[in-house]
N, C-alpha and C positions, 0 to 999 in steps of 0.2 A: 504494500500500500504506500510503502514511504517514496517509494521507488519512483513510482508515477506521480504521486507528487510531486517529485520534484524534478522529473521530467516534462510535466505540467507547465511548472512555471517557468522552465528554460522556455520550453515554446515560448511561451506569453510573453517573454522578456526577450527573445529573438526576434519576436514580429512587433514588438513597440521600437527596436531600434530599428530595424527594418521601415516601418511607416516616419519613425525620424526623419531617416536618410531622405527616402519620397520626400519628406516637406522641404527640406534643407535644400535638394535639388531643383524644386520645382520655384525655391524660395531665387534661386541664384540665375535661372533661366530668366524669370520675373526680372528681376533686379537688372541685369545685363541687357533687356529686349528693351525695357520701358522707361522704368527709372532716370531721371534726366538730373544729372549729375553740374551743378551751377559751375566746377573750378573746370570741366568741359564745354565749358558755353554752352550750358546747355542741351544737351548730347546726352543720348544713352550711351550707353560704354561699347555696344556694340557698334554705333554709329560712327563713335570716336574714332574707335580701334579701325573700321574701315576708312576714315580720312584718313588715319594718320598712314595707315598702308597704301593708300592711294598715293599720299605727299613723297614716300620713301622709297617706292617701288621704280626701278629704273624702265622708263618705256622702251618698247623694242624699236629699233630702227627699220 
């Protein structure tokens, strides 16, 4: 009996860090799409990150 107990609550404490993760990740996607960052003018970080690779990226001849 004790057994499953506490095999029980490994699960139950695998799948709450488990749905953590999901938030955190889903938290970071959010954050980097939308989020508009003032010391980026305003810019999501994604947007940035694409300027600043546009400004640095050598074009082909």
């Amino acid at each position: 009996m004790f057994w499953r107990r506490r095999n029980a609550t490994r699960a139950a404490r695998e799948l709450a860090v488990h749905a953590a993760r999901l938030g955190v990740r889903a938290f970071i996607a959010s954050y980097n799409a939308e989020w508009l960052i003032e010391k980026n003018g305003h810019l999501s970080p994604h947007a940035m990150r694409r300027q600043h690779d546009l400004a640095t990226t050598p074009m082909a001849a």
